[in-house]
C-alpha positions as CSV (number, residue, x, y, z in Angstrom):
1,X,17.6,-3.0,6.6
2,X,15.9,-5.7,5.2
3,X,11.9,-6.4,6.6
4,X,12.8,-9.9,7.5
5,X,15.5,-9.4,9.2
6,X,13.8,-7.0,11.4
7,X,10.5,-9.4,11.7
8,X,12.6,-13.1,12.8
9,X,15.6,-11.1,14.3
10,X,14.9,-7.6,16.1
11,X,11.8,-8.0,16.7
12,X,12.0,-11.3,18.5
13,X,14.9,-9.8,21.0
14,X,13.7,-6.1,21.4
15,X,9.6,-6.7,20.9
16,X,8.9,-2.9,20.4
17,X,6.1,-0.8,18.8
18,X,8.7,1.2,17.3
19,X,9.9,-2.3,15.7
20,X,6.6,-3.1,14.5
21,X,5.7,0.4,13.1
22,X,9.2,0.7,11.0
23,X,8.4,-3.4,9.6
24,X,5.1,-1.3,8.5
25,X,7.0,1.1,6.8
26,X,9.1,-1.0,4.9
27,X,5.9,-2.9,3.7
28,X,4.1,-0.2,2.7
29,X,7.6,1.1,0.8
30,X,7.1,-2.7,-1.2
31,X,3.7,-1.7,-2.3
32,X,4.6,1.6,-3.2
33,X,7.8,0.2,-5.4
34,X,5.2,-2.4,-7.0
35,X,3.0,0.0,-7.9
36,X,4.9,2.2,-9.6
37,X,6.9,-0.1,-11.4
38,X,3.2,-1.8,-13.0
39,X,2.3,1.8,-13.8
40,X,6.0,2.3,-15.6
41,X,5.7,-0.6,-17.4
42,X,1.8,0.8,-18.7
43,X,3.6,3.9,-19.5
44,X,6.2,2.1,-21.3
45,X,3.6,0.1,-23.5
46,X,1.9,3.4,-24.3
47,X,-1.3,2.6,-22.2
48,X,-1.3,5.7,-20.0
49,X,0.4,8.6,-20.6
50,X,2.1,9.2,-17.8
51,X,2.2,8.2,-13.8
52,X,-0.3,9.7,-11.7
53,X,0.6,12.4,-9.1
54,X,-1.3,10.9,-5.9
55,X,-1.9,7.3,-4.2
56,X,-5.4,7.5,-4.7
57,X,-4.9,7.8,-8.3
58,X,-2.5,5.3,-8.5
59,X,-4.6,2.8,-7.0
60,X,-7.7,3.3,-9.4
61,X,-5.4,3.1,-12.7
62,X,-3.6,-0.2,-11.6
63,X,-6.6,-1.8,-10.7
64,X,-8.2,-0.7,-13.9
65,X,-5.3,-2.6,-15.8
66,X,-5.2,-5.9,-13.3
67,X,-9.3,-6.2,-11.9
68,X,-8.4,-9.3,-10.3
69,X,-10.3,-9.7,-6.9
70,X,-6.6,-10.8,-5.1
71,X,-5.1,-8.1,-6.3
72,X,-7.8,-5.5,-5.5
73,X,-7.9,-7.2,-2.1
74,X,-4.1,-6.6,-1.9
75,X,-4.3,-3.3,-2.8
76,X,-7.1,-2.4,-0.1
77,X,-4.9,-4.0,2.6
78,X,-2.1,-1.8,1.2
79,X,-4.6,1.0,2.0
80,X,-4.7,0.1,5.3
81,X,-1.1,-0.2,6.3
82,X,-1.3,2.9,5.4
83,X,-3.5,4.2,7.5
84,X,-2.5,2.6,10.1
85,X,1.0,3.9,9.8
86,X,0.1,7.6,9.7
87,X,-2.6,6.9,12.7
88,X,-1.0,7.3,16.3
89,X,-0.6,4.5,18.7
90,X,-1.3,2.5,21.6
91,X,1.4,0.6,23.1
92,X,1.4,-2.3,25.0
93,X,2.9,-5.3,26.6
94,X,6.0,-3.6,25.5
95,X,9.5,-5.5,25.2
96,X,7.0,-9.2,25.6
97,X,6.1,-11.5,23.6
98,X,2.4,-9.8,23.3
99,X,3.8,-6.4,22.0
100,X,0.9,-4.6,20.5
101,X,0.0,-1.7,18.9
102,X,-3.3,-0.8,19.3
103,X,-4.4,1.8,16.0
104,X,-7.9,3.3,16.3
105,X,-9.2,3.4,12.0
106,X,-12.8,4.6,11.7
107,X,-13.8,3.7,15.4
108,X,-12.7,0.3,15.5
109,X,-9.4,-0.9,17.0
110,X,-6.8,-2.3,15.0
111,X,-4.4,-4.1,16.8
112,X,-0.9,-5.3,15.3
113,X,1.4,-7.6,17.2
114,X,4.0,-10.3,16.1
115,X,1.6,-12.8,14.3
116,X,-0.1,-10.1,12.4
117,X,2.4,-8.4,11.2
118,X,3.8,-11.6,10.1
119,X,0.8,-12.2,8.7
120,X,1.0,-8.9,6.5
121,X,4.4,-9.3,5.5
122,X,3.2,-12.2,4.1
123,X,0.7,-10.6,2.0
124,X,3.3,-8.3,0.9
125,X,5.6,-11.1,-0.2
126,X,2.4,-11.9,-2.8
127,X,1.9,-8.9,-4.2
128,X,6.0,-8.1,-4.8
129,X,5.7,-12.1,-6.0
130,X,2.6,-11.0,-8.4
131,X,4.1,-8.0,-9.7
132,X,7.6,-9.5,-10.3
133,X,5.9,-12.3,-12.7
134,X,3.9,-9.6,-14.5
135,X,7.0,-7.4,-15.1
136,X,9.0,-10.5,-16.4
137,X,6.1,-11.3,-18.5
138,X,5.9,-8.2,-20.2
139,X,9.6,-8.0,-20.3
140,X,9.7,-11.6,-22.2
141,X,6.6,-10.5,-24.6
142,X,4.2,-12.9,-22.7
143,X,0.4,-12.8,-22.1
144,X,-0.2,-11.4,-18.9
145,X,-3.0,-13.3,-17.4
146,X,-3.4,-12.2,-13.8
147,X,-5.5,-15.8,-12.8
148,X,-2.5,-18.0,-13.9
149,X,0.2,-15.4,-12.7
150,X,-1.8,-15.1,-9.0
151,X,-2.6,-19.1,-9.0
152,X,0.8,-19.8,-9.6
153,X,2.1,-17.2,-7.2
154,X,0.1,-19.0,-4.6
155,X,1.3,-22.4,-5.5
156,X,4.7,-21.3,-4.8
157,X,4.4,-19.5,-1.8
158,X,2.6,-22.7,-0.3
159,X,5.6,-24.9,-1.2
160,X,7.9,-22.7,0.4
161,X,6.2,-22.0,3.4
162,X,5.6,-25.9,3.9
């Protein structure tokens, strides 16, 4: 199912945790897919030899190839959908507008309702916008400048959004 359909549709007529914690999955699945598909394309071009085993790993060799501070900042936030996903939690204001899900990380309280995690599939829609212009950069033989690429990624996700 796609993410927004489950964000504007079925979560705005069933407003449950388990609604919010499955749009967190599929966003956390669009970072994974981005990031392997930069580090294919590095092991395509002969820059790395081969994909690294663990997240972790992952992390450090794309942002050794793209040290922009968006995309860092985007891959930290990745980080903590993740943790937030494997983290049990607290319901509330279930099946209202207010749904929540409450997410102890590091002894402070996360909380995700309906505006944040619109809010992060937003973020997501940048970096799968981001990675998308570098992979048809490097598919056309182009420069890949991650300031022009984010700038203009920003540009058009301002337009859109109105």
């Amino acid at each position: 199912m796609r993410t927004d359909h489950l964000l504007y549709v079925s979560l705005k007529y069933t407003r449950t945790v388990d609604i919010l914690k499955s749009i967190l999955k599929k966003l956390i699945a669009v970072f994974d897919n981005c990031i392997m598909a930069l580090l294919n394309l590095k092991v395509e071009q002969g820059k790395i030899k081969d994909v690294p085993s663990n997240v972790m790993s992952r992390i450090e060799t794309v942002e050794k190839f793209y040290p922009h501070p968006e995309f860092k900042q985007l891959l930290n936030f990745y980080l903590v959908m993740r943790k937030l996903d494997k983290a049990e939690p607290i319901r509330s204001n279930e099946y209202r507008r207010g749904v929540r899900m409450s997410v102890a990380l590091k002894g402070v309280i996360v909380e995700v309702d309906i505006d944040s995690i619109e809010e992060y599939f937003k973020l997501s829609e940048t970096f799968l916008r981001i990675t998308s212009r570098i992979l048809h950069l490097a598919e056309d033989g182009g420069e890949e400048n991650l300031e022009d690429i984010t700038h203009g990624v920003r540009i058009d996700l301002k337009f859109e959004r109105g």
